[in-house]
N, C-alpha and C positions, 0 to 999 in steps of 0.2 A: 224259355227263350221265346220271343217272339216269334209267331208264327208266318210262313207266307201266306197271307191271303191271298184267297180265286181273283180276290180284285185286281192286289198288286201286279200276279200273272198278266192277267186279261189287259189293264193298262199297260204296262212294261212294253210287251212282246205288241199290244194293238200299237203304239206310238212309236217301236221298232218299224212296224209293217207300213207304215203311213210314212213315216220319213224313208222307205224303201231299203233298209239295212238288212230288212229276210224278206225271204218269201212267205207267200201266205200261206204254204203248207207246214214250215216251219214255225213261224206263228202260231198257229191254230195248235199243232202237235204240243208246242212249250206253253201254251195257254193251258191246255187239256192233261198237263201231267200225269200223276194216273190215274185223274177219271175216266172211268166207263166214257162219257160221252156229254157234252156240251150242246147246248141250243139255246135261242133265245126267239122268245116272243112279246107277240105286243110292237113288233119293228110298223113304223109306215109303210101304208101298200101293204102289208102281208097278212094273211086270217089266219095264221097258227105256225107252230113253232117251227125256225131255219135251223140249219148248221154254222157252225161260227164262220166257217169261208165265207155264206151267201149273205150271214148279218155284219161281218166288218165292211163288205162294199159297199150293201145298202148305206149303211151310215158314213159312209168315205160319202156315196154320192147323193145324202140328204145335207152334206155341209158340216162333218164331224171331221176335223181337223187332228186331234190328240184324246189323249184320255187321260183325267184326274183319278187319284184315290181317297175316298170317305173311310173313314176308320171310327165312327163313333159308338161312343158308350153313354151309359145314363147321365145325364147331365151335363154333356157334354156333343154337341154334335158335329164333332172334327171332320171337314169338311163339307158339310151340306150346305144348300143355300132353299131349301124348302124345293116345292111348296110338303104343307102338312102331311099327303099320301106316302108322298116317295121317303120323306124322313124316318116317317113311321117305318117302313118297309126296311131299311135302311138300316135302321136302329135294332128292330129284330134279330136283322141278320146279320149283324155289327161290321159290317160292311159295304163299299156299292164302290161302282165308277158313275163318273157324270164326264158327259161329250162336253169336250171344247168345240166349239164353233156351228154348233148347232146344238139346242135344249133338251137335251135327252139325257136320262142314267137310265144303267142299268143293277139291277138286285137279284144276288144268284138266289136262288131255291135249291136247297141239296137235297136227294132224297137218295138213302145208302140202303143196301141192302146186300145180303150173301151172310154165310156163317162166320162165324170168328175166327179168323186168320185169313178171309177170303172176302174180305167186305168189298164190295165195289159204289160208287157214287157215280147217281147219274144229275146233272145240274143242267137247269132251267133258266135261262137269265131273261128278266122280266124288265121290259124297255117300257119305260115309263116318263113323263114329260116332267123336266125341271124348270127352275124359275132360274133365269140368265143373270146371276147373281153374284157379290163373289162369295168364295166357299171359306164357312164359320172356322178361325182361327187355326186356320194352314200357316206356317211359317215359311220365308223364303229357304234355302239349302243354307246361305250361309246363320244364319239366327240360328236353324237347328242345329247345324254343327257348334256352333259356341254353344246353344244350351245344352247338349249333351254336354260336354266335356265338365261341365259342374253337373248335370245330373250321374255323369259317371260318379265322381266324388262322393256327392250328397246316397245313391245308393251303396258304395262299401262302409260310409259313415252310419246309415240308419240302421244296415244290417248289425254292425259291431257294436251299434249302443241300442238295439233291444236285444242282443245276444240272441239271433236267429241263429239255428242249424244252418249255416251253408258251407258247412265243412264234413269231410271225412270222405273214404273211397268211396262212395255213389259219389260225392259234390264233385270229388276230385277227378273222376274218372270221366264225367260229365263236361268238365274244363277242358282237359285233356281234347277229348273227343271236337271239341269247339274249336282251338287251338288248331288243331290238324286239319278240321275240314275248312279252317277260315283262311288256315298257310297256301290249304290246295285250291281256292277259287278264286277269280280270275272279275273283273267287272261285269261278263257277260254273264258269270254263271249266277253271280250276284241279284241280276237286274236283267240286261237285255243288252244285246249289241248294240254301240251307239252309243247308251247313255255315257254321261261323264263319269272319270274315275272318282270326283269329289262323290256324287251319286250313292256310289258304292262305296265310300270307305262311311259317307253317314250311315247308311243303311246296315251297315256292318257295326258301328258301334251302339246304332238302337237294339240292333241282334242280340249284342253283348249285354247290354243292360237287361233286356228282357229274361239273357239266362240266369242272372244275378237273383232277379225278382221269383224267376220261377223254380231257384232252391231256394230261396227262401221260404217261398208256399208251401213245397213238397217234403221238405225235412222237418217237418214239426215246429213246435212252437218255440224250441229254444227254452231262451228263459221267459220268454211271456208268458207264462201258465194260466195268469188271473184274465176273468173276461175283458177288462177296460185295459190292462197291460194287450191283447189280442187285438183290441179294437186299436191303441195308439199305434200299432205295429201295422194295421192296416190304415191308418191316417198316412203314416209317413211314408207308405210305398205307394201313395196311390199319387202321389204328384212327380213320382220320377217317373212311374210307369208313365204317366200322362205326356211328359216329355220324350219320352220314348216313342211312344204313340206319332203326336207330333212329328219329329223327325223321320220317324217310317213312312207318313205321310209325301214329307217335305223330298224325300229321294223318288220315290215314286213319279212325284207331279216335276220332276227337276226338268224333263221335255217341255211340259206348255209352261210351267216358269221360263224356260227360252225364248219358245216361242213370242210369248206376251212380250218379254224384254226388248225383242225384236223389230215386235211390232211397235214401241213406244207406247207401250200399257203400262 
């Protein structure tokens, strides 16, 4: 299943706080999940690292209106708009936000530590200067939601014609498990207070698609056994995931997509 990304959080809950729907200790708390602890440097004005209350205002009062999510992978830089530093940076960590309304992303740095069952992550977010561009092949909410609903498709299809493991009691019980926690959540638990329910019902079926993708990976190869049977089994999941992507994008950024709409952008 797709993962939440720090970004998604940090967007979500900053574009809650900014449109005044939490407060900012609420905010900061659902931003910082269970990590140990959040900071960000590299902010204007400041010689070394804040807390996320004192870097959401600085950037509230450098002219940062909302928050985007970049989700890119190799060859693909889903959401970026450069310059070269921040992409790279970006690309790394296959993730970033970038400010609306003033030139800024930011790129977490995680650094975990503690024993096995006890790991804690303490994250770095590194504010770094964007070029005022728009960001590389973001879909609006409504595109994404029609391209999933054929990438849904086109994933049970590629699973059943390379004959992928994504069946038996782990697959099943994993479904199951999905099933229950997707009946029990709510738009807000989804995303953030505020957002729209469209929001969350996309972001819900990139979820889906994602856990499609990810028995497929974890249950072996099926019947692909041969190397180039292996390799067409990853051709053909790699442009639904892609969609998927996409669209987990496209619910995240559905705030300054308003916004912009708004404003006649």
């Amino acid at each position: 299943m797709l993962s939440e990304p720090r970004s998604g959080r940090l967007a979500a809950w900053g574009n809650a706080l900014s449109a005044g729907w939490v407060s900012p200790d609420d905010a900061v708390a659902a931003i910082a999940g269970e990590d140990a602890v959040h900071r960000v440097t590299g902010l204007p004005g400041e010689n070394g690292p804040v807390g996320l209350t004192m870097a959401l205002g600085r950037l509230r009062t450098a002219g940062v209106r909302g928050f985007r999510v970049a989700l890119p992978a190799p060859g693909h830089p889903l959401g970026l708009s450069g310059p070269p530093e921040f992409n790279a940076r970006a690309l790394e960590a296959r993730e970033a936000v970038v400010c609306h309304g003033a030139a800024y992303g930011l790129v977490p740095e995680v650094r975990e530590a503690g024993p096995d069952g006890d790991v804690h992550a303490d994250v770095v977010w590194r504010c770094l200067a964007v070029r005022d561009a728009p960001p590389a092949d973001v879909p609006s909410l409504g595109e994404a939601e029609r391209e999933l609903a054929e990438g849904l498709r086109e994933a049970t299809e590629v699973l059943s014609r390379l004959d992928v493991a994504a069946s038996g009691p782990v697959a099943e019980a994993a479904l199951d498990a999905y099933r229950a926690r997707a009946e029990s959540r709510t738009a807000r638990d989804v995303l953030a207070p505020g957002y729209p329910s469209r929001a969350a019902r996309v972001l819900e079926m990139a979820q889906r698609i994602g856990l499609l993708l990810s028995l497929a990976y974890e249950n072996g190869h099926g019947g692909a056994m041969s190397a180039s049977e292996m390799a067409a089994r990853g051709a053909a999941l790699r442009p639904v995931e892609r969609v998927a992507r996409r669209a987990q994008v496209a619910a995240y950024n559905a705030y300054v997509e308003d916004l912009e709409r708004r404003a006649g952008r």
